[in-house]
C-alpha positions as CSV (number, residue, x, y, z in Angstrom):
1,X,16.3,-14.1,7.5
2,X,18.9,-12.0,8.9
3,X,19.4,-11.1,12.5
4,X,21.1,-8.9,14.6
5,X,25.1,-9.8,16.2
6,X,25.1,-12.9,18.4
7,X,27.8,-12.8,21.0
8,X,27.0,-9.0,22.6
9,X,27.3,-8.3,26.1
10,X,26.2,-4.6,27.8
11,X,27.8,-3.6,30.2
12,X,27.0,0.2,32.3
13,X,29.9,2.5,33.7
14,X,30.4,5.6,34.9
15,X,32.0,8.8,32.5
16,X,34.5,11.0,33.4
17,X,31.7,13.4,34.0
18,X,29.8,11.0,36.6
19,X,26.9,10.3,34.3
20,X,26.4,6.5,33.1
21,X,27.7,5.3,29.5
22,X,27.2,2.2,27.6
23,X,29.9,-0.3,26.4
24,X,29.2,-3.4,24.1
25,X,31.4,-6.4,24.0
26,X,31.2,-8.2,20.8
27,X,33.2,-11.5,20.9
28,X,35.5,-10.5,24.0
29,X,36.2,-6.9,22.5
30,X,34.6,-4.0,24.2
31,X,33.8,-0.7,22.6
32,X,31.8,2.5,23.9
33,X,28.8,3.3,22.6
34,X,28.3,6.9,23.9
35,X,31.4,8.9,25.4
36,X,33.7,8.0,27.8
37,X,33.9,11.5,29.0
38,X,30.4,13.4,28.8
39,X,27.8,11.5,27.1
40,X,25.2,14.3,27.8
41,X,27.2,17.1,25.9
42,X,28.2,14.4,23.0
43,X,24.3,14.4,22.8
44,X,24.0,18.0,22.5
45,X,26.3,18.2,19.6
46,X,25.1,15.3,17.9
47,X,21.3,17.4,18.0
48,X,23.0,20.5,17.5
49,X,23.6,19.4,13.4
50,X,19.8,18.1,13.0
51,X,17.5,20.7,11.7
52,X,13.8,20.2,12.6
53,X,11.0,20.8,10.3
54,X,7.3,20.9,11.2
55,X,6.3,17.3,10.5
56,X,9.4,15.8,10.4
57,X,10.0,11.5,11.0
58,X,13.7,11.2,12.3
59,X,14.7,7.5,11.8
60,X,17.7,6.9,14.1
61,X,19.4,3.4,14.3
62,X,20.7,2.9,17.7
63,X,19.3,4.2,21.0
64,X,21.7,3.4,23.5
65,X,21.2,4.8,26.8
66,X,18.9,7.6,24.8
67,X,21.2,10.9,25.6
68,X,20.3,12.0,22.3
69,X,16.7,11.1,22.1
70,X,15.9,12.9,24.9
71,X,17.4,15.6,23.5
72,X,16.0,15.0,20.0
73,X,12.4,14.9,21.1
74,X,13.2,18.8,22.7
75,X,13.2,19.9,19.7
76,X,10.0,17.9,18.4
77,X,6.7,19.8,17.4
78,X,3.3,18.2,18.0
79,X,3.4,17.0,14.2
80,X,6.6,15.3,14.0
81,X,7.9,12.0,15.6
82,X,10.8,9.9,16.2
83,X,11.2,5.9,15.4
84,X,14.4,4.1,16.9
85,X,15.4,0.9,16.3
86,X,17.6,-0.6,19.0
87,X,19.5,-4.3,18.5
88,X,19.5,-4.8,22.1
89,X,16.0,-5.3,24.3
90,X,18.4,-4.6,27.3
91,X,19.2,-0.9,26.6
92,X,15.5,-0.7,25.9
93,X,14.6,-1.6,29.2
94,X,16.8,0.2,30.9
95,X,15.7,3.8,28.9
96,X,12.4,3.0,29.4
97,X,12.8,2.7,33.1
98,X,15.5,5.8,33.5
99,X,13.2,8.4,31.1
100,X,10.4,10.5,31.5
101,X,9.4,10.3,27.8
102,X,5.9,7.9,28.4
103,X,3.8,10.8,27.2
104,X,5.7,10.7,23.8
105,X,5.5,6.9,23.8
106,X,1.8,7.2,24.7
107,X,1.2,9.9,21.7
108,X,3.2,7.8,19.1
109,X,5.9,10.4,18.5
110,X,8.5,8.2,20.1
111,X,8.2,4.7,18.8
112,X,11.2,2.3,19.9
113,X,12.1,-1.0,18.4
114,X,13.5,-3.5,19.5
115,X,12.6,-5.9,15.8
116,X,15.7,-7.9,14.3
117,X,14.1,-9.2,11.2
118,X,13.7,-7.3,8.2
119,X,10.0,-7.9,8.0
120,X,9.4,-6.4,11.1
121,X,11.3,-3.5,11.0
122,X,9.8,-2.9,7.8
123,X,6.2,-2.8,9.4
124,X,7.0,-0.5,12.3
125,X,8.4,1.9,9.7
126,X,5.9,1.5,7.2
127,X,3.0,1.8,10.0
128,X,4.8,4.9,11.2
129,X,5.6,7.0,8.5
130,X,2.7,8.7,6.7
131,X,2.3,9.2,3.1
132,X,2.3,13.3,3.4
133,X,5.5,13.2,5.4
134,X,7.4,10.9,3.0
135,X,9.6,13.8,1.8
136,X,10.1,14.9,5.3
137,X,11.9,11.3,6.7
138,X,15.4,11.8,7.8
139,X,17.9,8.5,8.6
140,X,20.4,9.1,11.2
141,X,22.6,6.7,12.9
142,X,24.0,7.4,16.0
143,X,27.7,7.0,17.0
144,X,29.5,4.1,16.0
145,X,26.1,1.9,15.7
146,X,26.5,1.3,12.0
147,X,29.9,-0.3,12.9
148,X,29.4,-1.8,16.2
149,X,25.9,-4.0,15.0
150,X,26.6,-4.6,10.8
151,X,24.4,-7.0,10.4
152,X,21.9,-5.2,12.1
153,X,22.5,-2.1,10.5
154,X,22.3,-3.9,7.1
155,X,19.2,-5.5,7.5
156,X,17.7,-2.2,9.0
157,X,19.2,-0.1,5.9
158,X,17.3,-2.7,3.8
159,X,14.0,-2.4,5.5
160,X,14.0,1.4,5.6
161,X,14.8,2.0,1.7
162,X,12.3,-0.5,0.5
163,X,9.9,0.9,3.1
164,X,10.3,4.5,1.6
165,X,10.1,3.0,-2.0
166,X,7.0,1.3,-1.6
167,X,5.6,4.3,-0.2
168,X,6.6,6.6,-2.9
169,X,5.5,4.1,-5.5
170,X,1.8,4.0,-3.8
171,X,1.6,7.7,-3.8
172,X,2.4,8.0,-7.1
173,X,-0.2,5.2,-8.5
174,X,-2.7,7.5,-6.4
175,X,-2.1,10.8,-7.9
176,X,-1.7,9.2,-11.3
177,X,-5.2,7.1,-10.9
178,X,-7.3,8.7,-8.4
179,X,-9.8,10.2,-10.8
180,X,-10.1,7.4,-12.6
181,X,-10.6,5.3,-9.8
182,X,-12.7,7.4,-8.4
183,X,-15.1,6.9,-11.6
184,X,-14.4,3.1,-12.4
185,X,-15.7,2.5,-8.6
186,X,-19.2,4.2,-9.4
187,X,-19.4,2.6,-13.2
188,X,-18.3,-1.0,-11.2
189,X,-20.9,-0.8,-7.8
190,X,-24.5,-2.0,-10.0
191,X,-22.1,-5.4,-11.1
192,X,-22.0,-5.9,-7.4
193,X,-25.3,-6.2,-6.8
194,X,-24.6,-9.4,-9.7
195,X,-21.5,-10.8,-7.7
196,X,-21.0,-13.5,-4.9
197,X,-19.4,-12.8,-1.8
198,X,-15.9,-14.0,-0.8
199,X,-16.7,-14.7,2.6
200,X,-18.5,-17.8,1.3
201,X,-15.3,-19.4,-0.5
202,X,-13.3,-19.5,2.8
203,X,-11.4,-22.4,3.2
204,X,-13.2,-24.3,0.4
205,X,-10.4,-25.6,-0.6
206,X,-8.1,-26.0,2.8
207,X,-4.7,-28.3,1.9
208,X,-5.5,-28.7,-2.0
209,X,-2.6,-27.4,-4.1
210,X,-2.9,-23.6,-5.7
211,X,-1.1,-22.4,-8.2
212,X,-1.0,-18.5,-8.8
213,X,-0.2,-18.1,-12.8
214,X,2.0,-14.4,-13.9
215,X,2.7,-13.2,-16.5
216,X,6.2,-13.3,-16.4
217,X,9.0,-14.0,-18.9
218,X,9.8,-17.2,-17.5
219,X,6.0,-18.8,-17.9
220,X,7.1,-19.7,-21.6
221,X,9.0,-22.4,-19.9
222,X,6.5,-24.5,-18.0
223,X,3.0,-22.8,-19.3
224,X,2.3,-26.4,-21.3
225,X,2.4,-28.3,-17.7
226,X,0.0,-26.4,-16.3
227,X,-2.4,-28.9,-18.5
228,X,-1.0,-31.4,-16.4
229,X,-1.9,-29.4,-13.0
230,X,-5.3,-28.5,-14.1
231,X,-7.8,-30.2,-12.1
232,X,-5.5,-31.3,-9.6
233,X,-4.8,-28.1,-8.2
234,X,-6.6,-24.6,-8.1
235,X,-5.6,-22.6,-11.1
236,X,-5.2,-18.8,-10.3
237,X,-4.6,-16.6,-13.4
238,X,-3.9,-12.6,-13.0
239,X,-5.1,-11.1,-15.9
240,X,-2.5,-10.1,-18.0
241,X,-1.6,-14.3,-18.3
242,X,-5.1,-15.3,-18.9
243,X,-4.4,-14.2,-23.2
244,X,-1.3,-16.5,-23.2
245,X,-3.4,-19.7,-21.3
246,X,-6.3,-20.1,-23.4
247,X,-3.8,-19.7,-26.5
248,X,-2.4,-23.1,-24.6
249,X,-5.6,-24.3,-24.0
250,X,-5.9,-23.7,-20.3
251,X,-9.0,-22.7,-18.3
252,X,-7.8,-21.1,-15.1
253,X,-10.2,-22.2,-12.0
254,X,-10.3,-18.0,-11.2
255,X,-9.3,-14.7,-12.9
256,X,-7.8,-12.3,-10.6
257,X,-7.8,-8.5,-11.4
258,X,-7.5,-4.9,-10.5
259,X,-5.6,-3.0,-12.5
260,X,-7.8,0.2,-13.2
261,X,-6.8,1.7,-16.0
262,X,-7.9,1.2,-19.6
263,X,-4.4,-0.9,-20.6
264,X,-6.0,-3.2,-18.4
265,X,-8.8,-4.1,-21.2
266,X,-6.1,-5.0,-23.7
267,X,-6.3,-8.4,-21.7
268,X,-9.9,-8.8,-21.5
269,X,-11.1,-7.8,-25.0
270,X,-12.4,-10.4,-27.0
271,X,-11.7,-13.0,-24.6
272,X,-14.5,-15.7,-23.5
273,X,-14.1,-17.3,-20.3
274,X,-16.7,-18.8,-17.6
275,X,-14.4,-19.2,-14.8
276,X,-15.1,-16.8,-11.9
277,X,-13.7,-13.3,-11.5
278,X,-12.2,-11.9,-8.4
279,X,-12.0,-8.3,-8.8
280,X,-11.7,-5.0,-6.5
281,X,-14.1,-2.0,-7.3
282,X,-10.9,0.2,-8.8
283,X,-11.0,-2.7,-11.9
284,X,-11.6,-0.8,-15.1
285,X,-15.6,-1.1,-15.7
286,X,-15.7,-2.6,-19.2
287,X,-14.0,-5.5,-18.3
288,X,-16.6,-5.8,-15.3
289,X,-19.2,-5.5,-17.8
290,X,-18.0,-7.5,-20.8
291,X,-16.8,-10.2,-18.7
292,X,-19.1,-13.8,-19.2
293,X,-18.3,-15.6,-16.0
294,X,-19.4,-15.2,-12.6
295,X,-18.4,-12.1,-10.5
296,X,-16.8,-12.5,-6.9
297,X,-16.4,-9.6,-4.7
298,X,-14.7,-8.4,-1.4
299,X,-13.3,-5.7,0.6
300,X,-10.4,-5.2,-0.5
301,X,-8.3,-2.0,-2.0
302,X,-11.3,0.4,-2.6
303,X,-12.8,2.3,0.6
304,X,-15.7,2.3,-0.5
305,X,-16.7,-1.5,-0.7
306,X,-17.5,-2.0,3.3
307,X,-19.8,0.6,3.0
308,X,-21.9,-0.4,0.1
309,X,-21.2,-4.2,2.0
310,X,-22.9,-2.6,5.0
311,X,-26.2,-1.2,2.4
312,X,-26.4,-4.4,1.5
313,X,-26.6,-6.1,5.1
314,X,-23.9,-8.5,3.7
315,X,-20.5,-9.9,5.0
316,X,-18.4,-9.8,1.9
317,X,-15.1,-10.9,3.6
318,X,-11.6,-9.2,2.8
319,X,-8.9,-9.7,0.8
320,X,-5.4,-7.9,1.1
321,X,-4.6,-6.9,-2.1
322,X,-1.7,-5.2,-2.1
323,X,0.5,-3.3,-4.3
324,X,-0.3,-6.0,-7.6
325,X,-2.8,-8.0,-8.7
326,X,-0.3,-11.4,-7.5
327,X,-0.6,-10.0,-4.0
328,X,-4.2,-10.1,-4.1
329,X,-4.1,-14.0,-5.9
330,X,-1.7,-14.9,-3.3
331,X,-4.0,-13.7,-0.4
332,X,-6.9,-15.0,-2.3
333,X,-5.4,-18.5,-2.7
334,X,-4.3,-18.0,1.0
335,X,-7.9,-17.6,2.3
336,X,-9.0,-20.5,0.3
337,X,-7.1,-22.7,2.7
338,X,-4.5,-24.1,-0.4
339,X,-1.5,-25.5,0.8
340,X,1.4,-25.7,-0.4
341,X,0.8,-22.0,-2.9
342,X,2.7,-22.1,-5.6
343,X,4.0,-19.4,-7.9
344,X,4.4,-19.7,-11.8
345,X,5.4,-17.1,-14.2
346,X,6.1,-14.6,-11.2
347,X,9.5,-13.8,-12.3
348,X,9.5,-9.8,-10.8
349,X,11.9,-9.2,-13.0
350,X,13.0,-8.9,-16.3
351,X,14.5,-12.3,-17.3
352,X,16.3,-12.1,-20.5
353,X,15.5,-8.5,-20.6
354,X,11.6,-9.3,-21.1
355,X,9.3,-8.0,-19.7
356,X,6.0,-10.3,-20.4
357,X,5.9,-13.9,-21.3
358,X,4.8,-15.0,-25.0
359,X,1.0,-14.7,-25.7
360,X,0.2,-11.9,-23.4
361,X,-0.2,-8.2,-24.6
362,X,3.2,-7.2,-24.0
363,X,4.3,-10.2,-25.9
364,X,8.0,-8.9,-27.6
365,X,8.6,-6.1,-25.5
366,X,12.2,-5.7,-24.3
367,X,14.0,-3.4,-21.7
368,X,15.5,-0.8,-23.6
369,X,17.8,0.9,-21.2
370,X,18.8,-1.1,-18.6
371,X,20.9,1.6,-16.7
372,X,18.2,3.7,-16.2
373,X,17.2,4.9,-12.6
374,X,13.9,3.3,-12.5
375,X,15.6,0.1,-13.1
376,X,17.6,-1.9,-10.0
377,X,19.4,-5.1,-10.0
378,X,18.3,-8.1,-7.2
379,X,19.1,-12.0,-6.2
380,X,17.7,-14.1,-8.6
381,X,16.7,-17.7,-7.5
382,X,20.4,-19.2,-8.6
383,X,21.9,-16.8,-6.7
384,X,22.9,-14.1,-9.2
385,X,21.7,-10.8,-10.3
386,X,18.9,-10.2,-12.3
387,X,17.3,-7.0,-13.4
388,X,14.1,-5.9,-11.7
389,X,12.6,-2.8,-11.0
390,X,11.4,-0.4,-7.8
391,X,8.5,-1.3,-8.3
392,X,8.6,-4.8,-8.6
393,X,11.0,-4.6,-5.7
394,X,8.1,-3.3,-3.4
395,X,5.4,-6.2,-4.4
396,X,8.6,-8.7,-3.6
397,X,8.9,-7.2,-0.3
398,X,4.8,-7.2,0.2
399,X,5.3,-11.4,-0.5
400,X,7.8,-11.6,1.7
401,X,6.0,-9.9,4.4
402,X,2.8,-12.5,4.3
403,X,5.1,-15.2,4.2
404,X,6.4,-14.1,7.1
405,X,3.5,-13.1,9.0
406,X,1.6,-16.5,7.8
407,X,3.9,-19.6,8.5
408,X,1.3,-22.1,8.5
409,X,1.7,-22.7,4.9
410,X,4.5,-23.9,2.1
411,X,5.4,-21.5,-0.5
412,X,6.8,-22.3,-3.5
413,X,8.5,-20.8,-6.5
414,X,8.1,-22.9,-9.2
415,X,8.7,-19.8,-11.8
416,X,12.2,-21.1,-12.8
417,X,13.5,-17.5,-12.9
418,X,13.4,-14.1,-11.7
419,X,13.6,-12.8,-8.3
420,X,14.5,-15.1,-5.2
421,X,11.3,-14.2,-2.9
422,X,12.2,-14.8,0.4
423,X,10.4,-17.4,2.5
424,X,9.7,-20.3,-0.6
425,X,11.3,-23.3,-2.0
426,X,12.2,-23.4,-5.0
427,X,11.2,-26.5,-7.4
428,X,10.4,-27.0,-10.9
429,X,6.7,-27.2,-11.7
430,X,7.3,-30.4,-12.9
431,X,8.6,-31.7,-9.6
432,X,5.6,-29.6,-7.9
433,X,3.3,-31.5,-10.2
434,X,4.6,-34.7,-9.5
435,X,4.9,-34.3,-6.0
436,X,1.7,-32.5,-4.8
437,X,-0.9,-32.5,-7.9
438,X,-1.8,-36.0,-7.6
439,X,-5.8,-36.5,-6.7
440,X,-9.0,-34.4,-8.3
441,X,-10.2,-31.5,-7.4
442,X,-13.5,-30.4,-8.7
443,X,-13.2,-26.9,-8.4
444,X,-16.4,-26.2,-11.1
445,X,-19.0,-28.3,-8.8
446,X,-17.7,-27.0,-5.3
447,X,-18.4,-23.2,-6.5
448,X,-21.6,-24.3,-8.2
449,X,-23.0,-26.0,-5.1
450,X,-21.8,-22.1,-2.9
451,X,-23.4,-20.0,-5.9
452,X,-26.7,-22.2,-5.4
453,X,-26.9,-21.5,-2.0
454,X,-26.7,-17.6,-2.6
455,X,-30.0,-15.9,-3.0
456,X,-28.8,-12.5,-3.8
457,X,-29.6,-8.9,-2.2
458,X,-33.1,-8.0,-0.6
459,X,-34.9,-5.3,-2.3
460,X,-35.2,-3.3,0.3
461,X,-31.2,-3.2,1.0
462,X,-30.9,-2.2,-2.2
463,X,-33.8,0.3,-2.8
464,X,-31.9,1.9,0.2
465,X,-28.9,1.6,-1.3
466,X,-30.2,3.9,-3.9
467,X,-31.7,6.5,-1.4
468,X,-28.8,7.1,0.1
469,X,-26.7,7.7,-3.9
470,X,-29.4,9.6,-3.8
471,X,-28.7,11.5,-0.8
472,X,-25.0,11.7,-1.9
473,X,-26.0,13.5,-4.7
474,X,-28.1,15.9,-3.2
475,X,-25.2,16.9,-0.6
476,X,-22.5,17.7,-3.7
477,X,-25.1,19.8,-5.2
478,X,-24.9,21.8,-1.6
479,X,-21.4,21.3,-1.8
480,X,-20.9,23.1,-5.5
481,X,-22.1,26.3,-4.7
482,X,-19.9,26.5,-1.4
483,X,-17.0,26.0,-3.4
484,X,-17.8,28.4,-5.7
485,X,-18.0,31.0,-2.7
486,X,-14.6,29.7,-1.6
487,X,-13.0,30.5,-5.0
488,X,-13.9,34.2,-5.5
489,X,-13.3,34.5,-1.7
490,X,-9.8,33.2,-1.4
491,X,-9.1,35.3,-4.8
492,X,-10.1,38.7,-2.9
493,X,-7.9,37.5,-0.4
494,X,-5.0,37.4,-2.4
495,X,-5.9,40.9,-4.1
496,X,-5.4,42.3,-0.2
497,X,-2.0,40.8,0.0
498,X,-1.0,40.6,-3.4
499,X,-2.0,44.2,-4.6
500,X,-2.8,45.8,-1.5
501,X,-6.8,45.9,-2.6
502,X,-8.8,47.1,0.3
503,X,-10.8,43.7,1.9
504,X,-10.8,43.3,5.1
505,X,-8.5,40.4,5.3
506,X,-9.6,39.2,9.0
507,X,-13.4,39.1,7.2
508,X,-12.3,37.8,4.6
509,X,-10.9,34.7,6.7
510,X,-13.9,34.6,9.1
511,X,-15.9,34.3,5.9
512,X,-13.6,31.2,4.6
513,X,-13.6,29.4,8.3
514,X,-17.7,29.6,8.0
515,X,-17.7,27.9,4.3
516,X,-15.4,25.1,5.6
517,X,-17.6,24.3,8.8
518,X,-21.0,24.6,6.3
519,X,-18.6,21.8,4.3
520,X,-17.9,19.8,6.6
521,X,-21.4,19.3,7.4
522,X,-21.7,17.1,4.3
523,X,-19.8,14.4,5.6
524,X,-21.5,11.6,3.1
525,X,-20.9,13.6,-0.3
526,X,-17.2,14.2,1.0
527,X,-16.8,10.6,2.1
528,X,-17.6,10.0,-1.6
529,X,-15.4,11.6,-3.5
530,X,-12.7,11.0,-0.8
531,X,-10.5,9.2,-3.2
532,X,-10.4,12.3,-5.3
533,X,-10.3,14.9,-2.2
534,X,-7.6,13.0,-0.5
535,X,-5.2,13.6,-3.6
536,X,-6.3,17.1,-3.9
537,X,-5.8,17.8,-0.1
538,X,-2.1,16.0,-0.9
539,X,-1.2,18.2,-3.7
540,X,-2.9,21.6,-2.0
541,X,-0.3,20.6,1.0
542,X,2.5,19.5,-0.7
543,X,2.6,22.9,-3.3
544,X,2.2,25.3,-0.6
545,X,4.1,24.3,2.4
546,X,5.7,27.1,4.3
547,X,8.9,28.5,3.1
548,X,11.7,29.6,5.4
549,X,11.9,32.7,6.9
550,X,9.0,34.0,4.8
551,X,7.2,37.6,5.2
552,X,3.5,38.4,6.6
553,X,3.3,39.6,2.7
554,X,4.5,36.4,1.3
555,X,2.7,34.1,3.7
556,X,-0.5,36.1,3.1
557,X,-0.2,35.0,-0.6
558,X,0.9,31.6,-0.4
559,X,-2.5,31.1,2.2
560,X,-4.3,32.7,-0.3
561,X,-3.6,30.7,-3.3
562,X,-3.7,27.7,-1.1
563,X,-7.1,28.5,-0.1
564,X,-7.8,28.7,-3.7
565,X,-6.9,25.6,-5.2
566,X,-8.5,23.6,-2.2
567,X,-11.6,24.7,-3.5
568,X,-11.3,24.7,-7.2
569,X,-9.6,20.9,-7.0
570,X,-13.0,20.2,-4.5
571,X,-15.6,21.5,-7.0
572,X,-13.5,20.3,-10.5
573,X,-14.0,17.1,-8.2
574,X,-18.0,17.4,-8.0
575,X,-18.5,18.2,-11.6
576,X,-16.5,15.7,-12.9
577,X,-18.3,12.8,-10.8
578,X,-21.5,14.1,-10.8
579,X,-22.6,12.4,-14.4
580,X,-21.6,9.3,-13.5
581,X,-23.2,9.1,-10.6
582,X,-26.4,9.9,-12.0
583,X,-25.5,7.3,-14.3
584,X,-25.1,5.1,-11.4
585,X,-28.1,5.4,-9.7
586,X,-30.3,4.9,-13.0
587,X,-28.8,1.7,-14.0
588,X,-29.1,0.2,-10.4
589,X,-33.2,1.6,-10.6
590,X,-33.7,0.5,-14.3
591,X,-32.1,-3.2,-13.5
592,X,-33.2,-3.7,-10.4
593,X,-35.9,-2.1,-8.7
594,X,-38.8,-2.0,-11.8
């Protein structure tokens, strides 16, 4: 991986204006990095062009002696932050020592860096800027930075778009599927009470071979020598490749899955397998339901799981799934103990201008439009470009970042295509096979032997699993008619300021603040639909932020209709989950507890 300048020397002088400045020498040439004159009024000027808004993230490359981040963080509200990333640990130091700005260190709304790989820049960003503030993230380099440390910069400038992307890209899979995952994760929790724990699988097979099988274009070129790799390594299939295997004959070891929506199914429907399925609570239900083979089940992507984990009085283990369903095989396989992991088929791109590889769903379909935004080009494992995707681009970066963080392992890329992941070797599968597939694994009697030893749920953890559904469901009936009240409440308020109808307004909002602390009370039926509220609250705050230089009239409004759609998104929210929930709690009782 990339890191920052070699060769750099700092050196501190005097200004014309008595305060210190920084120089740099790179390879025997020195250059200023703030002004040889007056640093503190360069600072001043170089604030005096940033305009704050509440809740702003300013990303600035290059902190030098921090002139301007002291005067940046002048200007900061209590909501908004700043993240600097530094090349040199000296300059660092030196700020640290010079400053009065530990209470903003202490708080988290200044955040220095000092990381030179992209991986860790890429986790202080992505750990510091929140999902409601993605729109308000502005990148600002100071000086001559991006000059003076390229590489740096460049590897930085990587890091922060791909951090941004991947954020976008998760907030838009959340608004797109919350209410459905919302529902698939109360259709889904009676098939836990039928699944294994994770936790037990744990290194069960520590320095055996795995092989995580895509569905990418290139798996038409080895899929066939996978025959030769079965038995002698673990066989991992995502979903959308498990169609194309058994048309070859091959019996992955596990099924891997997540995906909730109903496309999902198309892989699932009308297919007979008894290999074990490792799936999340967001999966889409019917192909919980439908599926033949035994169930496995862990924290993972759904909030809910440690909780109904915790009913149960059982350690279900986690799994980090991800952005994909190959990020949660690869963590899987990883938690197994396999060594070396092994991709196949995991091409994150479209090779050839495919999309999917022959026997899958998608079998045929082509990229139509190449030059389309959604649509980037990337390093492909020869070294040449190869089109790919954003969103691809962000579960690249998520494989990239595991590899980095777990080194204990070898990865390889055995696609024979695609995208160049960063951190594996690349190898044909037949010199994988033939170089680490080479002695028996009996992958069917080592989970048969775990599955024996598990005894399933008490009654009791789960009859009070039930109570408490059942308590859940008594606190959003509560809930309902609050919400109703908050509706026609906030709609009088708008009549005051929108057509000067005689409420008392301050009333009026004494009368709102009351409902929401009465709501509030209810933390277990909120905490329930939380993957519902969450996007409601998200959208309720991102429609109606403030606007500049608005009037008491216009703000009045704005608050108003705000108000409104909190609690019509909240009680839409309750009757739409309600049903299934009831659902829920019968088919537990009627299976179960008779």
């Amino acid at each position: 991986m990339m890191q920052m300048e070699d060769n750099f020397h700092i050196s501190i002088k005097h200004s014309k204006s008595s305060v210190d400045t920084a120089t740099v020498d790179i390879n025997g040439k020195e250059y200023y990095i703030h002004s040889l004159y007056d640093p503190i009024a360069e600072a001043k000027r170089w604030v005096s062009n940033i305009e704050l808004k509440e809740g702003s993230i300013f990303v600035v490359f290059g902190l030098g002696l921090g002139y301007h981040i002291i005067e940046l963080c002048k200007l900061l509200d209590n909501s908004s932050k700043v993240i600097v990333i530094e090349p040199s640990k000296e300059l660092i130091d030196i700020f640290i020592k010079k400053n009065g700005l530990n209470d903003l260190i202490s708080n988290g709304q200044l955040i220095i860096c000092n990381a030179s790989l992209k991986t860790e820049i890429y986790n202080v960003l992505s750990n510091s800027i929140t999902y409601d503030a993605i729109d308000r993230v502005y990148l600002y380099v100071f000086g001559q930075y991006g000059n003076l440390f390229k590489e740096s910069y460049n590897v930085f400038l990587e890091a922060f778009k791909e951090c941004i992307n991947a954020k976008r890209i998760d907030i838009n899979t959340s608004l797109f599927f919350a209410e459905r995952w919302q529902k698939n994760v109360i259709l889904n929790l009676p098939y836990v009470i039928d699944s294994v724990p994770f936790k037990g699988l744990i290194n069960m097979f520590k320095n055996r071979p795995g092989i995580i099988i895509s569905a990418g274009p290139s798996l038409n070129k080895n899929i066939e020598l996978l025959k030769e790799a079965k038995n002698k390594a673990v066989l991992m299939a995502v979903g959308t490749s498990v169609k194309a295997l058994l048309k070859h004959n091959i019996i992955p070891d596990f099924v891997v899955a997540i995906d909730g929506s109903v496309g999902n199914y198309k892989h699932f429907k009308n297919i007979e397998v008894d290999c074990p399925l490792v799936y999340d609570l967001y999966l889409y239900p019917e192909i919980v339901e439908e599926y033949k083979g035994p169930k496995i089940i862990s924290v993972s992507s759904c909030p809910y799981t440690p909780w109904i984990a915790k009913e149960l009085d059982e350690d279900f283990g986690f799994i980090n799934a991800g952005p994909t369903v190959a990020n949660m095989a690869f963590d899987f396989a990883r938690q197994l103990g396999c060594n070396p992991i092994i991709f196949v088929g995991q091409d994150l791109a479209y090779t050839d201008n495919k999309t999917h590889a022959d026997g899958t769903t998608y079998e045929g379909q082509r990229i139509e439009n190449p030059e389309s935004e959604n649509y980037i080009y990337v390093d492909d494992i020869y070294g040449n470009k190869v089109l790919s995707s954003k969103a691809f681009l962000s579960f690249k970066t998520w494989f990239e970042d595991q590899i980095y963080q777990h080194p204990d392992r070898t990865y390889i890329d055995a696609t024979e295509g695609g995208a160049y992941i960063k951190g594996t070797k690349i190898m044909t599968l037949r010199d994988v096979i033939n170089k680490y597939c080479y002695s028996t694994i009996d992958v069917k009697k080592a989970l048969n032997e775990y599955f024996s030893t598990f005894n399933g749920y008490r009654k009791e953890n789960i009859q009070k699993l039930v109570s408490d559904l059942k308590d859940i469901e008594k606190q959003i009936e509560k809930l309902e008619p609050l919400c109703e009240r908050g509706e026609k409440l906030s709609k009088r308020l708008l009549d005051v300021y929108k057509k000067n109808i005689g409420y008392d307004a301050g009333k009026l909002l004494k009368d709102l603040d009351k409902i929401d602390k009465e709501i509030k009370e209810y933390k277990d039926g909120l905490g329930f639909l939380s993957i519902m509220l969450h996007v409601v609250a998200f959208k309720v705050t991102k429609g109606f932020e403030p606007q500049d230089n608005e009037t008491e009239k216009e703000k009045g409004i704005r608050v108003s209709n705000m108000s409104f759609a909190l609690y019509n998104g909240m009680l839409t929210a309750m009757q739409e989950i309600k049903p299934y929930l009831a659902r829920c709690i019968e088919n537990i009782q009627s299976k179960y507890l008779k």
